[in-house]
C-alpha positions in Angstrom: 51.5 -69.2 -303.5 53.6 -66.5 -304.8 57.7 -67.0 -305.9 60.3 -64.4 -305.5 61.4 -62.2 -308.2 65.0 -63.0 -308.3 66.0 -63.6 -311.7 67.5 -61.6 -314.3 67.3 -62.9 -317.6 69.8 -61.6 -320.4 69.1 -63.1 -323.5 71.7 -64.5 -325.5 70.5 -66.4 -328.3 70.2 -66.0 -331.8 70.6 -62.5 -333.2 72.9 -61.3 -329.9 76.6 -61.0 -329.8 79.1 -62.2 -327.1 80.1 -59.0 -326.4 77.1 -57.3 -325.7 75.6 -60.2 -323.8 79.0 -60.0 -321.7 78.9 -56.8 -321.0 75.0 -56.7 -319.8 76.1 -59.4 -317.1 79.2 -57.4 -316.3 77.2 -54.2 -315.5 74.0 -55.7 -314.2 76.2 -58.1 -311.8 77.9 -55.3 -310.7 74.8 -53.1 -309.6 72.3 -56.1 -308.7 74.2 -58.3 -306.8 73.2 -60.2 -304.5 69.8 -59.2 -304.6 69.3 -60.8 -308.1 71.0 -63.6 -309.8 71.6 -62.2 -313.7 71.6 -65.3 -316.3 72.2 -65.7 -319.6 69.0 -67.6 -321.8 68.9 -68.8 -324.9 66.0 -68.9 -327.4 65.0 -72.0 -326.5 64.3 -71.3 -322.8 62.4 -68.3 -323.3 60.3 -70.1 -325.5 59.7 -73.4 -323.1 61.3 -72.6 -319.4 59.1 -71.8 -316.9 60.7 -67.9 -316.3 58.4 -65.9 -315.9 57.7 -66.1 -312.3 60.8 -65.7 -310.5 62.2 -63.0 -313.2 62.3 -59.6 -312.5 63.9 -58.2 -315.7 64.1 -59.5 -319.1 67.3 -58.1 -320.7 67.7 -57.7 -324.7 71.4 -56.8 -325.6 72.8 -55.4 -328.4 73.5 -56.9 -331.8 71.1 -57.8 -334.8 67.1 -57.8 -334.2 66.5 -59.7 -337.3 67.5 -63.0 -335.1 65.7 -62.3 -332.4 62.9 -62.2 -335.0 63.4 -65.5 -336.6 64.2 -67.0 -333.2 61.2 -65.2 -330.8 58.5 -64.2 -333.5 55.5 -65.8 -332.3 55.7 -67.6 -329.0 58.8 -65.7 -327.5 57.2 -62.6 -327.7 53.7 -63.4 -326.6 55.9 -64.9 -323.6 58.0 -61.7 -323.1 54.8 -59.5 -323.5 53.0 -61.1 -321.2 55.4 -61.4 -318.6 55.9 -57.4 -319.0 52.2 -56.5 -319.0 51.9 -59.1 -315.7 54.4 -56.3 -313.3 57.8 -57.7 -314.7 60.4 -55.5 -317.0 62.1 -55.1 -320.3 65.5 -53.6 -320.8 66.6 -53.4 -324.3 70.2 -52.4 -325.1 70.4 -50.9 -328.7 69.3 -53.7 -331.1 67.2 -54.4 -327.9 65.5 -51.3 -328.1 64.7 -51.3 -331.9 63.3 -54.6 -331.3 61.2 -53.7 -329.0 59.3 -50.9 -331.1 56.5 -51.0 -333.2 59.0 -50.2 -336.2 62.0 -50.9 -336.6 64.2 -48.3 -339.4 67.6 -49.1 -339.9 69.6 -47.9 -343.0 66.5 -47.7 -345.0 67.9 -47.3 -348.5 71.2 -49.0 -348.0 71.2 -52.2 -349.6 73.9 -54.0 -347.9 72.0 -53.0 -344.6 68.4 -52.2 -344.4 66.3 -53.4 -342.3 62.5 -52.3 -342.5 59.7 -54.0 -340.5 57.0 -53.6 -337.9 57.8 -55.7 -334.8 55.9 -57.5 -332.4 56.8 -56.6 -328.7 55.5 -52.6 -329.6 56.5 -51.8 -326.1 57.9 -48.5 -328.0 54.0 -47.5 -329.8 56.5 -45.2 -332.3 59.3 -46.0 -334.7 63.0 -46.9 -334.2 65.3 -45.2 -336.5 68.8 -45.5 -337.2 71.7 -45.1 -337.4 71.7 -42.3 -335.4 75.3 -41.4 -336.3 77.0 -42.7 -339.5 79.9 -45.5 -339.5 78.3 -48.3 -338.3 80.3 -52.0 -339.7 78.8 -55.0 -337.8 81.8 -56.7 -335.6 83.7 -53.6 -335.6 84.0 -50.6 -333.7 84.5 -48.6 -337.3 81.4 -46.5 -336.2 81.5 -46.7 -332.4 81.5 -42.9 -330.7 81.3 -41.3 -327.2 77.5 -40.0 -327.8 76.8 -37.1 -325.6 73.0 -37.6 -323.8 71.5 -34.9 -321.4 69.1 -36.2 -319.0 65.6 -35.5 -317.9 66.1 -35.3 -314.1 62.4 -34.5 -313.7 61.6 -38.4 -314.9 64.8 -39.7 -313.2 64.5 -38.8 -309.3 66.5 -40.9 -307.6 69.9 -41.3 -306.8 72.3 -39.0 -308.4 71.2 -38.7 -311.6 74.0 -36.2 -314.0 72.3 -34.1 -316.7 74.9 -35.1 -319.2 77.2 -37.7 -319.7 79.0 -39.7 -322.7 77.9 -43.5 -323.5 79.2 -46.2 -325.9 77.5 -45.3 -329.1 77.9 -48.2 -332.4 74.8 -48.2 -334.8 71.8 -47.7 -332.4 68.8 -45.1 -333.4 66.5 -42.5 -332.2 63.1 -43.1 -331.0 60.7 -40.6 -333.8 58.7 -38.3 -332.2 58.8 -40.0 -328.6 57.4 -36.7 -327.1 54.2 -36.8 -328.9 53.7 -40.7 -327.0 53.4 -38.6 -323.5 50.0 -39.8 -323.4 50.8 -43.6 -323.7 52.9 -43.8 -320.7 56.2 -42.8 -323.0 59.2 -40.3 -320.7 62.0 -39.4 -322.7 65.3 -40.3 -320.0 68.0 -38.9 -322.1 68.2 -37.1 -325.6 71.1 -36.8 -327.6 72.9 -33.7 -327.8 74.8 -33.7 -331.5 73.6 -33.2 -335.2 71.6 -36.6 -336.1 72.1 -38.8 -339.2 69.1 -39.7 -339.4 64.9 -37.4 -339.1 64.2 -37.9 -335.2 60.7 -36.1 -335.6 60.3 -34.3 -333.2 62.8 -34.4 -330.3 65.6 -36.4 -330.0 65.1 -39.0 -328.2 67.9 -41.3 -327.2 66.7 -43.8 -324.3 62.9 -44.1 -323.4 61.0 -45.5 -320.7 57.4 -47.2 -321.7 54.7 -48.3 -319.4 53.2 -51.6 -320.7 50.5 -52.9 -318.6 51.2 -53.4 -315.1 54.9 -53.8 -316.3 57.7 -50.9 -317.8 60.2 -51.0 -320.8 63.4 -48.9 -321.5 64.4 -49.1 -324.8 68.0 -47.3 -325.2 70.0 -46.2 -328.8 73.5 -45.9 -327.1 74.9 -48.5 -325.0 75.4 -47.2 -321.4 75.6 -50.6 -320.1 79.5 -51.0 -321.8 82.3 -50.0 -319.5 85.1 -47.8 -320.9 87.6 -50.7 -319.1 86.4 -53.1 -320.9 86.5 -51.5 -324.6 89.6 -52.9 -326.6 92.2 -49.9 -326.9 93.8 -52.4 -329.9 90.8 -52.1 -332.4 91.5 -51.3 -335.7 89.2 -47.9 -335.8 90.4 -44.7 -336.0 90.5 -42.3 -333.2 88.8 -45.3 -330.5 91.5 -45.0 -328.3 90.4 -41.2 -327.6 86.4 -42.4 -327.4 87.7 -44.9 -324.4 89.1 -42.4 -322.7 86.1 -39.9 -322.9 84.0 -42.6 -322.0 86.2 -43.3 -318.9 85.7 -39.8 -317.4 82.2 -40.3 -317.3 82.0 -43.6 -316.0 80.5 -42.7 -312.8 77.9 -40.4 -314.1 76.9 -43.4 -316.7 76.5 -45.7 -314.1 74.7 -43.5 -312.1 72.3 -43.4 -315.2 72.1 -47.0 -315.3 71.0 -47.5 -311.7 68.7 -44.2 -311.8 66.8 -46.9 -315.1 67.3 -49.8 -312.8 65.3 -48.1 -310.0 62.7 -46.9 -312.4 62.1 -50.4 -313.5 61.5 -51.2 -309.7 65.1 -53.1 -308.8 66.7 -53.0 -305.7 70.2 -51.4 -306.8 73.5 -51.3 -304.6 74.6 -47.7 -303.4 77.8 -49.6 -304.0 79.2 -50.8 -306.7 80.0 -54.9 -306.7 83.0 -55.9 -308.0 83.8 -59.0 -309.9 85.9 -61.1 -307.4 89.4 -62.0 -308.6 89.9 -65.7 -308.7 92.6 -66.9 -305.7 94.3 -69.8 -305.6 93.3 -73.7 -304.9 94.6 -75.7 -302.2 94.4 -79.1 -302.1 94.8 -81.7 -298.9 93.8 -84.4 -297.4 92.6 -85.5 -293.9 96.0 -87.2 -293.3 98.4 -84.2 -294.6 101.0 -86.8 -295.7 97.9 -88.8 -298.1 97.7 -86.0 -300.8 101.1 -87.3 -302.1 99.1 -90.2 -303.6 96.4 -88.1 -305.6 99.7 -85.9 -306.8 101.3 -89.2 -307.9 98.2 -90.7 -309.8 98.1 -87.2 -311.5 101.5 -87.4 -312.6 101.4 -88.6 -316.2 99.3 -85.5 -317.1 101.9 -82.8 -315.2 104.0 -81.1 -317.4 107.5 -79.0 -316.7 108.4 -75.7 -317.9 111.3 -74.0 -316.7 111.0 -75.6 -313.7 107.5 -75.3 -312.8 104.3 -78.3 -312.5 101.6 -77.5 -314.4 98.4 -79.7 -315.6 97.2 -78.3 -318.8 93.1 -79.9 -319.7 90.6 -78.9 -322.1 89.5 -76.3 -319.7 91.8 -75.1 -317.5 95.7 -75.1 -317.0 96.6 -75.6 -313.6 100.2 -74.5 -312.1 101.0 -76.8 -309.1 102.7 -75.3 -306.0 104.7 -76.6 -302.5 104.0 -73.9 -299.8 107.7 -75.2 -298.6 109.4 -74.9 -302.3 108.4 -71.1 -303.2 111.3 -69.7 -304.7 111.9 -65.8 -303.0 110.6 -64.4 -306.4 107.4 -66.3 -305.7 107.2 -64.7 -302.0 108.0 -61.4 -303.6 105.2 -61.9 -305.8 103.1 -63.0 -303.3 103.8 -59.9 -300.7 102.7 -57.7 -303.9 99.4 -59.0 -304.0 96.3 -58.0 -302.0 95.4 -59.3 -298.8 92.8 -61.6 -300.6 95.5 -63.9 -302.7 93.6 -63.3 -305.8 95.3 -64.8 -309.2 93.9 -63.0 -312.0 94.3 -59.5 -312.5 97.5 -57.3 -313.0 96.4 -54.5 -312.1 93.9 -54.8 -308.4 92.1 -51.6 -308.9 90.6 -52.0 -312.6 87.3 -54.1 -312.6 86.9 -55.7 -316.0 85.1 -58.5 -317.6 87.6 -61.5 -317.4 87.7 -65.0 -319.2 88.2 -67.1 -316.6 89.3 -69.9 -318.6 92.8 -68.6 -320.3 93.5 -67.7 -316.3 96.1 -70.2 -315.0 94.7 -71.2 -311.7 97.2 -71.8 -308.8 97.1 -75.0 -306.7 99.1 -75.5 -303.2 99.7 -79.0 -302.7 99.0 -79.5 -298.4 101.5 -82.7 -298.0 103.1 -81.6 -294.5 100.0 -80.1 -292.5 96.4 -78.3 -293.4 96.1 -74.9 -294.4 96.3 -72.2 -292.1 93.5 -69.8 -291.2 95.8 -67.2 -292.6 95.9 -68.9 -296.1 92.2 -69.2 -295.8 90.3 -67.3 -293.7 86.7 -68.2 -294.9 86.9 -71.6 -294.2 88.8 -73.6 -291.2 90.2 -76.8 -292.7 90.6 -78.0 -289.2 86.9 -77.8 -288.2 86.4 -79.2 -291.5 88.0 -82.6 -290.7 87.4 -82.6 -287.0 83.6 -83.2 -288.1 83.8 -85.1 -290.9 86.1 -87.6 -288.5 83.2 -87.0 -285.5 79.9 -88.0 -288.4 81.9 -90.7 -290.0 82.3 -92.3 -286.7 78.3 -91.8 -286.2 77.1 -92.4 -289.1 77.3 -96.2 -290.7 77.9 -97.7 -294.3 79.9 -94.3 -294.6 82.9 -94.5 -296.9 85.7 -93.1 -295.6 87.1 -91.9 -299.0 84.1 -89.8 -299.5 85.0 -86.2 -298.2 88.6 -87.2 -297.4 90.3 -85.4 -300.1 89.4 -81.4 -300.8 90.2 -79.1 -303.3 89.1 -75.6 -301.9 89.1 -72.4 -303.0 88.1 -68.9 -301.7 86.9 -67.5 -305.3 86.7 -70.2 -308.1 85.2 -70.3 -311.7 83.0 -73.4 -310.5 83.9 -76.1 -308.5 81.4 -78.3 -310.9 83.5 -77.2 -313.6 86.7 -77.7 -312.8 86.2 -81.0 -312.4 83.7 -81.9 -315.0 85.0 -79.8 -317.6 88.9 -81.0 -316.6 88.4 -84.8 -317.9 92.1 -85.9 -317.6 92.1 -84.2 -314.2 88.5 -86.0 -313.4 89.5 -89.7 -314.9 92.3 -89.7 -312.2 90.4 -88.6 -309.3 89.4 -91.3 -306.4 85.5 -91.2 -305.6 84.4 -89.2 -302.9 87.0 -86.8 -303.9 85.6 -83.1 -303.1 86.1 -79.5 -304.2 84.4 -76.5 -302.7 84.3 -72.9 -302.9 83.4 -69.5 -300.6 82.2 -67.8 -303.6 81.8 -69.0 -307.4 82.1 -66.1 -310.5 80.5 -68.7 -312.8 78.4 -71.5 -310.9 76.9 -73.8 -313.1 73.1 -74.4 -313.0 71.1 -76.8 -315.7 71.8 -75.9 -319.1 73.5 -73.4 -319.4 73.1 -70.9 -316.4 76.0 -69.6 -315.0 75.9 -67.1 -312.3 77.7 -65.5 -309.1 77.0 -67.2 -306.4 78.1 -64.5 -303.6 79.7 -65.8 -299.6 77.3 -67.3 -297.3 76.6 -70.0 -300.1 78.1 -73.6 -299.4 78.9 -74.9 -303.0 81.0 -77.7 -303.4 81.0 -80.6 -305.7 81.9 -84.3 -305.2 83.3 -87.2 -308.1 81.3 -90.3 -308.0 82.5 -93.2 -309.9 79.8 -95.5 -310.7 80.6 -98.8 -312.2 78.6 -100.3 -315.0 77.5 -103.2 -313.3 75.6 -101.5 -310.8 73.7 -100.5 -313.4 70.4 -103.0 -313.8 69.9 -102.3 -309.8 70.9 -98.8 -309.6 71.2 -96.9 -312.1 73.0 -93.4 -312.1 69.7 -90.9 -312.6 69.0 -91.8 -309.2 72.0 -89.7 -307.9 70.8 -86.4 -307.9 67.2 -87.9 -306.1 70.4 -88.8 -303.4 71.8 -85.5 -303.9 68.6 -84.0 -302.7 68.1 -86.6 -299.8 71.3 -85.8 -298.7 70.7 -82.6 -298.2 67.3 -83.0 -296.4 68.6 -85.9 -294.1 71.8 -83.9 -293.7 70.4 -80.8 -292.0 68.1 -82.5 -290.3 70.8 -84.1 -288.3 73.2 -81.8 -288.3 73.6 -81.4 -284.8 70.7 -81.5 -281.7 67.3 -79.6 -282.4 67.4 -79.4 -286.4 65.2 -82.7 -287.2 62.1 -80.8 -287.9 63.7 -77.8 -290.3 61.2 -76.5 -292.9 63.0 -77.6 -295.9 61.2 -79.4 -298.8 62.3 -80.9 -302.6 61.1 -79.9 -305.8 61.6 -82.2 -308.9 63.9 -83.0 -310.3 66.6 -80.9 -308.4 65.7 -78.0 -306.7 65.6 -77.7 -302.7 63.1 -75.3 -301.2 62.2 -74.1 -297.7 60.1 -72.5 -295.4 59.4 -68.5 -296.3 60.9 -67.0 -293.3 59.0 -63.8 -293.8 55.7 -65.4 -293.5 54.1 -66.7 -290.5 55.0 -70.2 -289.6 51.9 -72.1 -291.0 52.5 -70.4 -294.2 52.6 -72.9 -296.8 55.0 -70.2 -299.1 58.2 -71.3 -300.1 61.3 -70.2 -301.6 64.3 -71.5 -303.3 67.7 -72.1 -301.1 69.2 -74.5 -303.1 70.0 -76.7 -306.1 71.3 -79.7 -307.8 73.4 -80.4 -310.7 74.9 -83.8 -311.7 77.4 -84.1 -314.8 78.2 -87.9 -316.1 80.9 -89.4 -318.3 80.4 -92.5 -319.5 84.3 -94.0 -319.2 85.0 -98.1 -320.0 83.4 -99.7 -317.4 81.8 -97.0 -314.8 80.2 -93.2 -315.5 82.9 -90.8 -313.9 79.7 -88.1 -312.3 79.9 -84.8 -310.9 77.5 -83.5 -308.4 77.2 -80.1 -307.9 75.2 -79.0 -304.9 74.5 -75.4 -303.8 73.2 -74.4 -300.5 72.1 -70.6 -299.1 74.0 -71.3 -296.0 74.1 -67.3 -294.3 73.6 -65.0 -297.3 69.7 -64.2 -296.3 69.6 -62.8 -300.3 68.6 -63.3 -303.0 66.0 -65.7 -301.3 66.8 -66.6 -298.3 69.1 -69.0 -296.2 69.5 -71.9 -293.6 70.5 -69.1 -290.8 67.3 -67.0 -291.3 65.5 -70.5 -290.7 67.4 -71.4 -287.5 65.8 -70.6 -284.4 68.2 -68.7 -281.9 68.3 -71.5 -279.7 70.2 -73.8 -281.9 74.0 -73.6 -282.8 74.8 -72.0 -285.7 75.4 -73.3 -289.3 79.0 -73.5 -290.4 80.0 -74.1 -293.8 83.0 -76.4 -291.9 80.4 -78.5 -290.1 77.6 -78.5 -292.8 80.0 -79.4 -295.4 81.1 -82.5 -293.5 77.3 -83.6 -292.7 75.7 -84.0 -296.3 78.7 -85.7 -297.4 79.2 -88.1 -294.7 75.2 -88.5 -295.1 75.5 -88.5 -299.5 78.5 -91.1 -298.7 76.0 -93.0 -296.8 72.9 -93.0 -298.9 75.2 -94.0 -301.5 76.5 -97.0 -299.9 72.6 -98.3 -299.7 71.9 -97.0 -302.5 74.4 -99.4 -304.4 73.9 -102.5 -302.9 69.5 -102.0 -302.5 69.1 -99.5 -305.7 66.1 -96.8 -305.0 64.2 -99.2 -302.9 60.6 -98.6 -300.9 62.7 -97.6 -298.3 64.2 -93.9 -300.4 60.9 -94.0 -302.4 59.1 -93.2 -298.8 62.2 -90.8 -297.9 62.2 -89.1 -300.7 58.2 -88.4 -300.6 58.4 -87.1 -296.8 60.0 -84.5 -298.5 59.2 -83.7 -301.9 56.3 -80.4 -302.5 54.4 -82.7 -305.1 51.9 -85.3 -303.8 48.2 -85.1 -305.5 49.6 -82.1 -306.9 47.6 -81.3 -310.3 49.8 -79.8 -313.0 49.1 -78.9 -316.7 50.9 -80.5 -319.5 52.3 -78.3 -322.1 54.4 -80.7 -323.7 51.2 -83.1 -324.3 48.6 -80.3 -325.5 47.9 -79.2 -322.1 45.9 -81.8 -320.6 45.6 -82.3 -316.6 47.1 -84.4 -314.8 48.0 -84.9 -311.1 51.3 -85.9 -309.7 51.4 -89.3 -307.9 55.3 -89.9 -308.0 58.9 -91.3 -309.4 58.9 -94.3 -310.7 62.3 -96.6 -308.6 63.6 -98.1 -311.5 64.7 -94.8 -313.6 63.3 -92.2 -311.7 60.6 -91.0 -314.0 58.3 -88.7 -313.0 54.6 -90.2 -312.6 51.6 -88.4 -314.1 47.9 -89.8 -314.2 45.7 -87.9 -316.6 43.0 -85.9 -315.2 39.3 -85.7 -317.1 36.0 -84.0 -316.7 36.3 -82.7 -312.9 39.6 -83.9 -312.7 38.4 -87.2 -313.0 41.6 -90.0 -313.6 41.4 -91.2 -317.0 43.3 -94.0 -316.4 46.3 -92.8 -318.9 49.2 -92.6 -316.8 52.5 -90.4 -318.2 56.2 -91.3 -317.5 58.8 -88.1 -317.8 62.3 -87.1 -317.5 63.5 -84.7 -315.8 66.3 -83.9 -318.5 63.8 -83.2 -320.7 61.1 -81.3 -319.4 61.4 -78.9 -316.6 58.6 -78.3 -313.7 57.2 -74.9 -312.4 56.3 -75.5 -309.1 54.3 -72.2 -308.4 52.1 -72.4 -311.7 51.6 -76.0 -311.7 52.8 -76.2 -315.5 55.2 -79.4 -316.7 57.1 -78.2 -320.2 58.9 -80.1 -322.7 62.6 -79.1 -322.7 64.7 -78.8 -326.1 
């Protein structure tokens, strides 16, 4: 059983900057979307997360290799070479692609900034040498230049590749003598044009592409991955604002470039570029119109006035509150100057640029007099919504009625698991059962710290649960994201007639998983539509929690989705109607749930549905010993593991885990430790 490549991994731990990690998920976003989901890692992960089988390309950005060393020596890069030599690939963006040769040069002599050493990932079988132009002051843009690079068009056939452009250019180097490596798999993409600081050997070799194994590398001196738009005009270097503005004339050509090395590697690249969606504004009502005057009023000791204006200013994010009926005419003059789209957070609608979401101010309508229209949101039909969240509350029973009744929604939005988690003053005065969800997220929030686009077609909403403390003993809060999952399961599954057999399975501790439509349909091949993510706060007397769920509703990439799954024969899914299932069903589960606790009853539900029954896995975390998977345990939810001997024989040892600390790769049948 095989996963789906889907992943891009851009590694931003120890040795890499902000910036360059930012704009690596800019650029990569922009041309892989939503045919890959590009996430940051840290050290850590690459070192313990099960990655290597759903990644496609492992990204190294720009900034200082000797951290990567102290953070990846060993283990990381046995890891990262393995995973390239297995079919995957390695893009490393200047400090990226000296760490990635066999020898790394830089400054050699200089004493404030020499590095000298062999490295370990050789993807490179040469030498790295820099700086291939003089200047270079780390955190500064002192030695930054528009290098000129001519292309080899007879290595780079597809697409429209130019055969010169300018890139981004701060203290990369050349790769020595790359043309005398034609025998090792090495193809020079792009040499640079100008006078060299530094002996290149022979050629000049700017960006390389190595084949390692079944896998590739391409190791690059300049940075082509940085957009001109998103270079600070302000620096303090000389002569930088005329280096953003020859960059900016060859913006297309560099991003030609970029996809040309993306298609080389063997990703699937847009012909189109995708843009960054601006943020648009929140609006929140209830089910009864008239009812969100109450969740205004018990926010009201944390809104603040200025000049007029509501506003709630939290740790994260400063919201400015807003009365369809009150906007002033400058407001509706503002409003008929923006796009067709409502978006909040750019000046200036045609420049694309890396944004930080949370110094936006986000914009919430307050509904008190009726429900949006569908001209205020056109992706999703607050009408529908409530019409069948009314028709499964009256189906369904030990439904709370609270749960669902109050929405925050959003067209684009940071996160909706964010803005409420992160937002604690805004969170602590929220009733349970309050929910917020979203069309399409620039910063969903996975476990740890993921963040990713999550594109239309995806439902994504979260919901506030407020758990008291003395529900505790009987059921304690762990056991909400094993509902989150059921939820989801017993939700599609009665979502309307003809969905109570869909192929759709759980994974430990939080993933949901289905049927690969592209295989026949006694394939045992699955992929991953969905996921869980529950946030708690421990406040007084009850845990204020957050659970995030994420669905592939109709967007059949990067995986697949619910509508690629439903025979033609059956209504379709609608965001509207699915929305108001799984939380009528969460709100229901929960009901049991706190009165019974995770009782025979969920234990037997849950294992109708989970992938892991008799499953044998290898232990990492304990030395690698066998063992095979016989279930959760129903007073904290721990996963259960009996030790396997000679001929998978049971020992009798049996092994309790957590699933916040080790994390569980279905496809290889490996259980790691998480840090």
């Amino acid at each position: 059983m095989a996963t789906k490549r889907m992943n891009v991994l851009v590694y931003s731990g120890n040795g890499s900057t902000i910036e360059s990690v930012r704009h690596c998920v800019y650029s990569l976003r922009r041309l892989l979307s939503p045919h890959y989901a590009v996430i940051p890692v840290s050290g850590d992960a690459v070192i313990k997360e099960p990655w290597t089988a759903s990644c496609a390309l492992f990204v190294m950005p720009g900034g200082a290799d000797l951290g990567y060393c102290r953070t990846l020596n060993g283990e990381g890069n046995r890891r990262i070479t393995q995973f390239v030599e297995r079919g995957g690939a390695y893009f490393g963006f200047c400090a990226g692609g000296y760490y990635a040769s066999r020898r790394c040069e830089f400054e050699v002599g200089n004493p404030k900034l020499e590095v000298v050493g062999d490295r370990e990932l050789a993807f490179y079988p040469g030498t790295c040498r820099g700086l291939a132009f003089p200047g270079f002051v780390y955190h500064s843009e002192q030695g930054a230049r528009d290098a000129e690079l001519k292309i080899d068009k007879t290595v780079l056939t597809e697409g429209a590749v130019p055969e010169i452009f300018k890139s981004y250019y701060n203290g990369g180097g050349v790769f020595v003598d790359a043309p005398k490596y034609k025998g090792r798999g090495v193809e020079i993409l792009a040499s640079y044009t100008e006078k060299l600081h530094v002996e290149p050997g022979e050629g000049a070799a700017a960006i390389v592409y190595c084949k390692v194994g079944d896998g590739a590398a391409i190791l690059t001196g300049p940075h082509p991955e940085f957009a001109a738009v998103n270079l600070d005009p302000k620096a303090d270097a000389a002569d930088f604002r005329r280096v953003i503005d020859s960059l900016a004339q060859d913006d297309k050509p560099r991003t030609d470039f970029v996809k040309a090395c993306l298609n080389k590697l063997g990703l699937q690249v847009n012909q189109e570029q995708t843009t960054v969606p601006s943020l648009s504004r929140l609006h929140l009502t209830s089910m009864r119109p008239p009812d969100t005057s109450k969740i205004v009023n018990d926010l009201r000791d944390i809104i603040v006035t200025e000049d007029g204006e509501e506003y709630i200013k939290d740790e994260n994010d400063t919201f400015h509150l807003e009365k369809p009926s009150a906007w002033s005419l400058g407001k509706l003059n503002d409003a008929l100057m923006e796009d067709q789209n409502d978006k909040t957070d750019q000046d200036d609608g045609a420049e694309d640029r890396i944004l930080d979401y949370s110094t936006v101010v986000k914009r919430m309508i307050i509904h008190e007099k009726e429900h949006p229209t569908s001209k205020e949101t056109p992706y999703f039909n607050h009408h529908a919504y409530f019409a069948n969240l009314k028709h499964y509350q009256s189906a369904s029973k030990d439904v709370n009625p609270d749960f669902g009744r109050d929405l925050l929604y959003g067209e684009v939005v940071t996160s909706t698991n964010t803005m409420l988690e992160k937002n604690t003053q805004l969170l602590r005065r929220l009733p349970s059962g309050f929910t917020a969800t979203a069309t399409v997220q620039v910063a969903g929030r996975g476990r740890g710290t993921n963040v990713w686009v999550s594109p239309a077609g995806s439902l994504m909403f979260s919901l506030v649960v407020r758990h008291d403390m003395s529900l505790m003993p009987q059921a304690p809060v762990v056991f909400l994201q094993y509902l989150a999952a059921l939820a989801i399961v017993e939700g599609i599954n009665s979502y309307d007639t003809g969905y109570r057999d869909f192929p759709i399975k759980l994974k430990w501790p939080n993933d949901i998983y289905a049927r690969d439509p592209s295989q026949s349909s006694s394939s045992k091949s699955y992929v991953k539509i969905g996921g869980i993510l529950v946030n708690s706060h421990y406040s007084s007397t009850e845990y204020l929690s957050v659970v995030g769920i994420g669905l592939n509703t109709t967007n059949a990439l990067p995986t697949t989705s619910l509508a690629a799954l439903t025979p033609a024969h059956l209504p379709a899914i609608t965001p509207e109607k699915l929305l108001a299932r799984l939380v009528t069903t969460f709100s229901s589960l929960y009901s049991r749930f706190r009165m019974a606790g995770f009782d025979r009853e969920f234990e037997e539900m849950y294992y109708k549905y989970w992938l892991h029954t008799d499953q044998i896995v290898t232990l990492e975390a304990e030395g690698g010993i066998k063992a095979r998977i016989k279930g959760i345990t129903r007073d904290w939810g721990l996963l259960i593991a009996e030790e396997l001997g000679w001929e998978d024989r049971p020992t009798g040892k049996i092994l309790q885990l957590q699933s916040d600390s080790n994390s569980f790769d279905f496809f290889k049948g490996l259980l790691k430790r998480k840090v």
